[in-house]
C-alpha positions as CSV (number, residue, x, y, z in Angstrom):
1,X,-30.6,10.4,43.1
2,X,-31.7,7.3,41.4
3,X,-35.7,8.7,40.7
4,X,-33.9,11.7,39.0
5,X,-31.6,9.8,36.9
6,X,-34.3,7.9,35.2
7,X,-35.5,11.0,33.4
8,X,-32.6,11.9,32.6
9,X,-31.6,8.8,30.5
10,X,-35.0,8.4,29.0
11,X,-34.6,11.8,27.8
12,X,-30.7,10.8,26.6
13,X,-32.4,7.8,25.0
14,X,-35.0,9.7,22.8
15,X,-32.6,11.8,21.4
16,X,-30.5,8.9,20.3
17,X,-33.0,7.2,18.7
18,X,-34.0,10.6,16.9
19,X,-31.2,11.4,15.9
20,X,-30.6,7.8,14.5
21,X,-33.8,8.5,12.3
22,X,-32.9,11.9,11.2
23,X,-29.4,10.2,10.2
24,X,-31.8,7.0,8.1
25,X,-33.9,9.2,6.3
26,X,-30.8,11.9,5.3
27,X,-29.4,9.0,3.6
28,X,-29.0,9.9,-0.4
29,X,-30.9,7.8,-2.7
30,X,-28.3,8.3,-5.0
31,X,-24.8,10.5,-5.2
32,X,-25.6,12.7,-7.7
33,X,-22.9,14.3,-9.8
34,X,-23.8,17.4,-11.4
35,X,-27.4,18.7,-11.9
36,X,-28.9,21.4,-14.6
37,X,-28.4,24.2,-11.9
38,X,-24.5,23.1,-11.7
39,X,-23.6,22.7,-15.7
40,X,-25.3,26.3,-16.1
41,X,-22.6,27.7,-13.8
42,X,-20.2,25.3,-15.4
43,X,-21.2,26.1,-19.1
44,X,-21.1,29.7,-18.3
45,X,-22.8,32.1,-21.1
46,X,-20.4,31.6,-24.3
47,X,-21.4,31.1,-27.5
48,X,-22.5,27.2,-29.0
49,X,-20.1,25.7,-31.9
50,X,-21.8,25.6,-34.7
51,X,-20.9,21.9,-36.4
52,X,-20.6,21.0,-40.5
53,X,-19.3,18.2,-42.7
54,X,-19.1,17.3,-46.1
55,X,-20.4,15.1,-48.4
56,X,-19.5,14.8,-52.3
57,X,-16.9,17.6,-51.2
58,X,-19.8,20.1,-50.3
59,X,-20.1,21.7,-46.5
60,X,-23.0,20.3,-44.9
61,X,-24.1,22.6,-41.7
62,X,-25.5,20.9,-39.2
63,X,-25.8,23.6,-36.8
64,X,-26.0,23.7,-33.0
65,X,-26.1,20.1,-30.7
66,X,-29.6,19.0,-30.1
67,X,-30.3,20.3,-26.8
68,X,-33.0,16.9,-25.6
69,X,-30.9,14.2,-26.0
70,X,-27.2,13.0,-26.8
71,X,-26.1,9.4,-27.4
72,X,-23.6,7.3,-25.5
73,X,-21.6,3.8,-25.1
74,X,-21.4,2.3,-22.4
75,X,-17.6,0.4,-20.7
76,X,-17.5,-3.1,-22.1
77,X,-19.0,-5.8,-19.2
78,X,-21.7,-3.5,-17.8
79,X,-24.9,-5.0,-16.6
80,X,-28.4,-3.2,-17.5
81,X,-28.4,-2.3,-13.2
82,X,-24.8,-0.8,-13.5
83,X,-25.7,0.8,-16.5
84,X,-29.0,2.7,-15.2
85,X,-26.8,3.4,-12.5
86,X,-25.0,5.3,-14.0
87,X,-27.2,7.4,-16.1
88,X,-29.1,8.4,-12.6
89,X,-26.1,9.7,-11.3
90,X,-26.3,12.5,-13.8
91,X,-29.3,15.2,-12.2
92,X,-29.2,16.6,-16.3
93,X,-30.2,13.0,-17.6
94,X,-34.1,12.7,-17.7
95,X,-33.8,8.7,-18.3
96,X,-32.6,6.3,-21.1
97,X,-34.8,6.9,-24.3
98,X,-33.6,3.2,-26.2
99,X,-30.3,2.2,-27.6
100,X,-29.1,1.4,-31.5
101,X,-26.7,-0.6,-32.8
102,X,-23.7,0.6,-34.8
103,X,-20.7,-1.9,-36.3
104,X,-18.6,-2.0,-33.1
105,X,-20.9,-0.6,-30.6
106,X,-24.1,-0.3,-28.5
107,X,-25.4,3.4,-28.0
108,X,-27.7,4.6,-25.5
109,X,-29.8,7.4,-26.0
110,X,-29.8,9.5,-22.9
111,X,-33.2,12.0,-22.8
112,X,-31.9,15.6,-21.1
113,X,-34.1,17.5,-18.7
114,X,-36.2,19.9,-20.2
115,X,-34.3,23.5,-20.4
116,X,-30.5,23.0,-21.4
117,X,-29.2,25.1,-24.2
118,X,-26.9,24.1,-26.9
119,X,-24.3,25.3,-24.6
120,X,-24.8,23.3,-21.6
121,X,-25.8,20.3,-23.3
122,X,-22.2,20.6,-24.5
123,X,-20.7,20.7,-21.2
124,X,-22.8,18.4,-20.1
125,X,-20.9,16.0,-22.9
126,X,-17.8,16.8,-21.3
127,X,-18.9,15.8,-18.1
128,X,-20.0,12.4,-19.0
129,X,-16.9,11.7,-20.9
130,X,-15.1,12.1,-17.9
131,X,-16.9,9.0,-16.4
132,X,-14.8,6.1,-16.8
133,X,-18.2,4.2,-17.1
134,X,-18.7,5.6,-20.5
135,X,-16.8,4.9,-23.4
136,X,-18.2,7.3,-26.4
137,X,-20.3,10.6,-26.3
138,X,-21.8,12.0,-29.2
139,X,-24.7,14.4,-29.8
140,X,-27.4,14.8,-32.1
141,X,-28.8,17.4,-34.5
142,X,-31.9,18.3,-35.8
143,X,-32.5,17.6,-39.3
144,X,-36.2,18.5,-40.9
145,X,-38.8,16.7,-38.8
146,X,-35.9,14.1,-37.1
147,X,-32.6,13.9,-35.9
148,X,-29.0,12.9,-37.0
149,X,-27.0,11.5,-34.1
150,X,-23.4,10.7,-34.6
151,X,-22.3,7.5,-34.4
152,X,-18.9,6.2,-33.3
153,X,-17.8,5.3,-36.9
154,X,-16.6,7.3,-39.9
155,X,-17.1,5.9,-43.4
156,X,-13.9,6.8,-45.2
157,X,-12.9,6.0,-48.9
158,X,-9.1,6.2,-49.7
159,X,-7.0,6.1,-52.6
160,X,-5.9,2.5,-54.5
161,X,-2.7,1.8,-52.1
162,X,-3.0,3.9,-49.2
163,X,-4.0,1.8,-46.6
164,X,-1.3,2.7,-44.4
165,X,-1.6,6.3,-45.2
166,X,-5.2,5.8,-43.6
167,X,-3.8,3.4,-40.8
168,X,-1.4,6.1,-39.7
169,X,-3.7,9.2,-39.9
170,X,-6.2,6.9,-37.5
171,X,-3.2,6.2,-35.2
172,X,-2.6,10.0,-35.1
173,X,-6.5,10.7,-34.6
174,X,-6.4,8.2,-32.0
175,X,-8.7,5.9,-34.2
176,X,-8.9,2.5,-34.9
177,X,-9.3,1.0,-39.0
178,X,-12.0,-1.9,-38.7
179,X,-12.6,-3.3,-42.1
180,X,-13.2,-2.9,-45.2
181,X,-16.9,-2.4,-46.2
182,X,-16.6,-2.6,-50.5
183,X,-13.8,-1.8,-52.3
184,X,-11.4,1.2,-51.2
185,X,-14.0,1.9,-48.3
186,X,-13.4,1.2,-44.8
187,X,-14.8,2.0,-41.6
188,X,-12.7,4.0,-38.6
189,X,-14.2,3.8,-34.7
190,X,-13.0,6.4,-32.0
191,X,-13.9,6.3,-28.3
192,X,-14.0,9.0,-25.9
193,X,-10.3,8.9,-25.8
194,X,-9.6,9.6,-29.6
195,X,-9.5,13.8,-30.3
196,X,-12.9,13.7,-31.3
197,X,-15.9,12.2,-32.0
198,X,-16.8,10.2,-35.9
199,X,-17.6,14.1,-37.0
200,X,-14.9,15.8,-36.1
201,X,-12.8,12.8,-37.0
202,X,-13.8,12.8,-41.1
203,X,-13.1,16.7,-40.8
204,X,-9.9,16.0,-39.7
205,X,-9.5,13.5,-42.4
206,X,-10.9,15.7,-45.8
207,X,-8.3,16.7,-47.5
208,X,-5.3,14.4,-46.1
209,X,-3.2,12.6,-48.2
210,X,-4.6,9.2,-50.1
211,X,-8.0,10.2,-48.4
212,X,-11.5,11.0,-51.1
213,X,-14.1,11.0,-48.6
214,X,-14.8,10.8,-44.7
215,X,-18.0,11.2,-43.3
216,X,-19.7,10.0,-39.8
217,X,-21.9,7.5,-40.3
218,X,-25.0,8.8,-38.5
219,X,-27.6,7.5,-36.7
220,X,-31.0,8.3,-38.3
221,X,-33.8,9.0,-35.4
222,X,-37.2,10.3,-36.7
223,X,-38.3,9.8,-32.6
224,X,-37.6,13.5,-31.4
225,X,-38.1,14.3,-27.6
226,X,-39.5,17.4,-26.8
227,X,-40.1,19.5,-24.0
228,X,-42.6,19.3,-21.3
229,X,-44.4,22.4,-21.1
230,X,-46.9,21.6,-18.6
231,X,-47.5,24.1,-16.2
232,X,-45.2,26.5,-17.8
233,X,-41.8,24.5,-17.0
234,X,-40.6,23.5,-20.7
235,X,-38.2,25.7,-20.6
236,X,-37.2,26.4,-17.0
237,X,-34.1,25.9,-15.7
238,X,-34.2,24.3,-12.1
């Protein structure tokens, strides 16, 4: 009995040790919340919003959101390593393409993989907003030969006296007044929790009581990613 037990627990002994390796090398490199195949399905096929705003009381169109890159802020107290961790969590996030500097905050531009429309790029906002590691989402636009990115502060002028008529619109916007930057003009910050991003937030603002003029205050990029068409994949969808 003993001669034929030997086998027998080598064997059993093998198969623990493979099946320990099998388990090692299964281990994810990282947890990986939503990929471009994913936010497709998510996005689904309806149309993009096409986006405006106005300057000297004219419409501007911006158009559809740039569909290579969006821009980002970060949760206060995050190290470079949690921040990076973050960003490769996200299988429609190519990499971290530099950062700028706006009055209350520091965005991150965050490349895309190559192939998201203007539709999925949106979703793929949405998603990101829900991480509680990110505190603002914005996109950008094209505009000529760069881009306009949307920072997360409006410039707003107001009428002599109604500082609390623009104190209490922000409240309602979910906004926060900052300061004053020259006379009657002041800057507003939103987050991700606010009802909208700096655009949408001086739309909301045109025509309001005691307010002239809202705009965002963009972010000015003449650095425009673009597709990697090597081998045919620029605009694949994987």
């Amino acid at each position: 009995m003993r001669r034929k037990s030997l086998p027998i627990l080598a064997f059993l002994a093998v198969i623990m040790v493979l099946s320990s390796c099998r388990h090692d090398g299964a281990s994810p490199i990282r947890n990986v919340k939503a990929g471009p195949t994913l936010l497709r399905a998510q996005a689904g096929n309806g149309s993009c919003d096409n986006y405006t705003y106005f300057y000297n009381n004219e419409e501007r169109n911006l158009g559809n959101v740039f569909t290579k890159q969006v821009l980002v802020a970060f949760a206060s107290g995050m190290s470079a390593e949690q921040e990076a961790e973050v960003v490769a969590a996200y299988g429609f996030v190519k990499g971290q393409r530099g950062q700028v500097g706006s009055n209350s905050a520091l965005l991150h531009n965050l490349e895309l993989v190559d192939g998201l429309n203007c539709r999925q790029v949106e979703k793929a906002m949405e998603l990101l907003a829900q991480d509680p590691a990110v505190a603002y989402v914005a996109p950008y636009f094209m505009n000529g030969d760069g881009l306009l990115g949307i920072s997360n502060e409006a410039i707003v002028t107001i009428e002599a006296g109604a500082e609390d008529a623009l104190t209490a619109l922000a409240a309602e916007y979910g906004a926060e007044v900052l300061m004053p930057l020259s006379g009657q003009t002041y800057l507003v910050r939103v987050d991700k929790n606010a009802s909208g991003n700096a655009l949408e937030l001086a739309n909301f603002l045109k025509g309001k009581a005691g307010i002239t003029h809202a705009e965002p205050d963009f972010i000015v990029s003449a650095e425009v990613p673009v597709a990697d068409r090597r081998n045919g994949i620029g605009n694949r969808l994987d």
